[in-house]
N, C-alpha and C positions, 0 to 999 in steps of 0.2 A: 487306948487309941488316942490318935494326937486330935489334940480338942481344934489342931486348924484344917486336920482335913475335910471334914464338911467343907467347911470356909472355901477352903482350894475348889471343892470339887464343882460348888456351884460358880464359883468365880470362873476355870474356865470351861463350862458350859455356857455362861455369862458370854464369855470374850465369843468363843465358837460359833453362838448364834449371831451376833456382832457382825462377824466377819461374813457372816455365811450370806444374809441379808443386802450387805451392802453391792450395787451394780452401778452402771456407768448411764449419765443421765441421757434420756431420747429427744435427739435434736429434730425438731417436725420438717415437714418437706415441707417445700416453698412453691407457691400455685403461681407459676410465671405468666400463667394467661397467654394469650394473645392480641396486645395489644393493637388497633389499628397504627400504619404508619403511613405517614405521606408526605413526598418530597415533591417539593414547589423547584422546577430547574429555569434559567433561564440560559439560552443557548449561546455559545460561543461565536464572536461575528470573525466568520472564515479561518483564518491563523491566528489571530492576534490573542488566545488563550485567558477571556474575559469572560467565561461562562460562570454560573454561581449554583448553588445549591441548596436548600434550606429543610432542615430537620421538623417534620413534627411528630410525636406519638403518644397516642392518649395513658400516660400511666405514672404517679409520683414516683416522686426520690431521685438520688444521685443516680446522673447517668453520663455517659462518655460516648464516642461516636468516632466510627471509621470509615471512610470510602475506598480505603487500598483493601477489603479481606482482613481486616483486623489486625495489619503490621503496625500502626500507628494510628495514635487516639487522640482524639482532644475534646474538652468539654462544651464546646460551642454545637449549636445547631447550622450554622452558617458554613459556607465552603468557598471559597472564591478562585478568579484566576485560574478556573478549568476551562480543560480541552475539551472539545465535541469529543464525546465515546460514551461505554457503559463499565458504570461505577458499580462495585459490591459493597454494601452498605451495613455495619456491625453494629449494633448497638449493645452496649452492658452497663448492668445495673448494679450499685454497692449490695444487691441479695444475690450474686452471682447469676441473676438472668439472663440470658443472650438473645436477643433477636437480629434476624437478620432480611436483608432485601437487597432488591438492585434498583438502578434508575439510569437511566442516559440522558446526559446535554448533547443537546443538538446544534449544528451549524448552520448560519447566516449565509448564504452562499454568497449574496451581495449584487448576486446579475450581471458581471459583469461578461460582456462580448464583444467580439473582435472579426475586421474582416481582414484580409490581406492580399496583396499582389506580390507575384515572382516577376524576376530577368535570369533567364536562363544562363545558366553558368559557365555548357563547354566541359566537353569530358578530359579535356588537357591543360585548361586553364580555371583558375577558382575567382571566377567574375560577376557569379550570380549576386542577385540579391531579393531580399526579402521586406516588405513593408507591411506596416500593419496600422491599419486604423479602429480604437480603440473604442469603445461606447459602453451607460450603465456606471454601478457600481460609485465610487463615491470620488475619482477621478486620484489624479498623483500615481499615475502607473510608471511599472516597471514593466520589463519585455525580456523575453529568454528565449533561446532557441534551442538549450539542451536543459532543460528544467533547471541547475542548479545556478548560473552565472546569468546574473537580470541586469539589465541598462534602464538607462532614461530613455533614448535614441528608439524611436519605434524604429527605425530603418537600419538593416544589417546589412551589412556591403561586404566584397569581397568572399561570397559563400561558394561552396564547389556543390557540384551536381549530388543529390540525395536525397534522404528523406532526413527530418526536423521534426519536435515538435517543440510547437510556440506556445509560449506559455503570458500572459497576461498578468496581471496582480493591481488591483488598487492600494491605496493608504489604508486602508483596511489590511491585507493580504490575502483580499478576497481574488481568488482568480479563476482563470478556464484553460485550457489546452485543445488545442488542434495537431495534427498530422498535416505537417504543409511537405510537398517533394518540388525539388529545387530543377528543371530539368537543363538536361544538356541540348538539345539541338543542332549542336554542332557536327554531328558522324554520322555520314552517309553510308547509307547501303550501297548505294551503285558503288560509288569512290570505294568504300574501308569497309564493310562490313560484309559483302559480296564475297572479297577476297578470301578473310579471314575462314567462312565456313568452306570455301571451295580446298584453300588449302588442307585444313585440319578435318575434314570429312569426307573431302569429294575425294577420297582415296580408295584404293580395293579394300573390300570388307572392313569398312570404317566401320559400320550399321549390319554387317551380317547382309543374306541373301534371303531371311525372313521378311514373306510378306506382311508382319505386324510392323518390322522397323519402319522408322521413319525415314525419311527423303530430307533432311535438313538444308540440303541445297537450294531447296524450294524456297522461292519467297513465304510463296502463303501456309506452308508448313511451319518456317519459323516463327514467322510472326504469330498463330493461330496457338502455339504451344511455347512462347515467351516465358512464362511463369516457369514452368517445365525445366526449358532450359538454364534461365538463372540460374536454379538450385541446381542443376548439375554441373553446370560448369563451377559455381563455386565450392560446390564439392566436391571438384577434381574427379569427378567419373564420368566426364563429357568432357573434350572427344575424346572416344572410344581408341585404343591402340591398333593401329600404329597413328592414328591423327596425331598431331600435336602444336600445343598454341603456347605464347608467349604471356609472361604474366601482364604486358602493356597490352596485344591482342585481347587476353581475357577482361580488362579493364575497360576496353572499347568493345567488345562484344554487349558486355554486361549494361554499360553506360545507354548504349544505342537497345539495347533491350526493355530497359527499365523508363526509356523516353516514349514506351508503347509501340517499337518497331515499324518507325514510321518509312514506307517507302519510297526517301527521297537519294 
C-alpha cells in the first residue's frame, strides 16, 4: 500500500470538513426606533416666500433631511425662503433608517382692505370707472382689476360695463380681492329694450302656446327672470325661432340686463 495514502485520506477529509463548516457571516437588524420629531415653522408673510422651518429629532448620528418627499437632501435642520403650504418631511440615517412626517408654513395675511366707488360705463361707450381706497396691511400698494396687471393709480379710468375683480397688494404682497360690476345705465327699456323683445319674441309661436311659457314681452316677466334670460340669450337658445336678434341687440339686451332691468 502507498505509505501516503492514509496521509491523503485524512488530508481531504481535513479539506471536506473545512469547507463544509465554513458560512456567510449574520449581519444583525437595525432597531430604527421611533424617534420623536418636531418642526418649529414660522410662516410666510403673504407672497413674499420668507417662511422657515427648523428640524429637531431626538436620536444620534449622521443624518440628512428632505421637505420635497426625499427628491433632495441636505444636512442642515434649517429650511428657508418657503411658501405657505404643506411640506413631506424625510429624514435618513448613515444606519439606513428612514423617518418620515409632514408640517405646513402658514401665511401672514397682513389685513389688508379696500373700499371702492364705480362711474357707470354705457353699454356703447367704455367710460366707466373704478376707485378704490385702500386701508391695513403695511401700505406701498398696488391695484389690479384683472388679477394679473397691478398699478400704483388706485383709480381705473376708461372701463366698460362688467364685472372685475379688484385686487389690492401691500409691500409685503399681502392682498385681498373683491367682485366690483362696473354698470351701464345708459339703455332704456322704454327707448331700446322694449323694442328689441317685441321684435325678436313678440312674434307667432315665438314661446309656444303652452301655458308654462313665458310672456317675455312683459316687463315684469323679464325683469323677474333676468338671470334666466342672460344665460339664454348668451347661449344662443333665446329667442326662440323664428325670433331673431342682432349680435349689437344681444349686447344691449344683455348690458341693460345685467344693470338689474331697471325700468327706465
Amino acid at each position: 500500500m502507498n505509505k501516503f495514502s492514509g496521509i491523503l485520506g485524512v488530508s481531504l477529509f481535513t479539506c471536506a470538513l473545512v469547507l463544509s463548516c465554513k458560512h456567510e457571516p449574520v449581519i444583525p437588524e437595525v432597531d430604527c426606533g421611533t424617534p420623536e420629531i418636531t418642526v418649529n415653522t414660522v410662516n410666510e408673510d403673504c407672497a413674499s416666500a420668507n417662511g422657515s422651518a427648523i428640524i429637531t429629532i431626538n436620536r444620534e448620528g449622521e443624518l440628512e433631511y428632505s421637505i420635497d418627499n426625499g427628491v433632495t437632501f441636505q444636512d442642515s435642520t434649517s429650511f428657508l425662503n418657503l411658501s405657505a403650504g404643506e411640506y413631506f418631511l424625510v429624514i435618513r440615517a448613515e444606519d439606513s433608517c428612514t423617518y418620515v412626517d409632514t408640517f405646513t408654513v402658514g401665511n401672514n395675511s397682513g389685513g389688508v382692505d379696500f373700499t371702492f366707488d364705480t362711474v357707470s360705463a354705457g353699454c356703447t361707450a367704455d367710460t366707466g370707472q373704478i376707485s378704490i381706497t385702500p386701508s391695513g396691511g403695511t401700505g406701498g400698494y398696488t391695484y389690479s382689476i384683472d388679477g394679473f396687471n397691478f398699478q400704483n393709480d388706485s383709480i381705473f379710468t376708461n372701463v366698460a360695463t362688467g364685472d372685475y375683480t379688484v385686487t389690492v397688494r401691500d409691500s409685503l404682497l399681502c392682498g385681498l380681492s373683491k367682485d366690483v360690476y362696473v354698470p351701464a345705465n345708459d339703455v332704456s327699456y322704454a327707448d331700446t329694450v322694449q323694442a328689441i323683445v317685441m321684435a325678436s319674441c313678440g312674434v307667432t309661436d315665438c314661446h309656444g302656446s303652452s301655458p308654462y311659457i313665458q310672456d317675455y314681452t312683459d316687463y315684469s316677466t323679464l325683469a323677474a327672470r333676468k338671470e334666466f334670460v342672460i344665460n339664454r340669450v348668451v347661449s344662443g337658445s333665446m329667442p326662440r325661432s323664428p325670433g331673431v336678434i342682432t349680435a349689437g341687440q344681444r349686447d344691449l339686451l344683455i348690458c341693460w340686463l345685467k344693470d338689474g332691468a331697471p325700468n327706465n
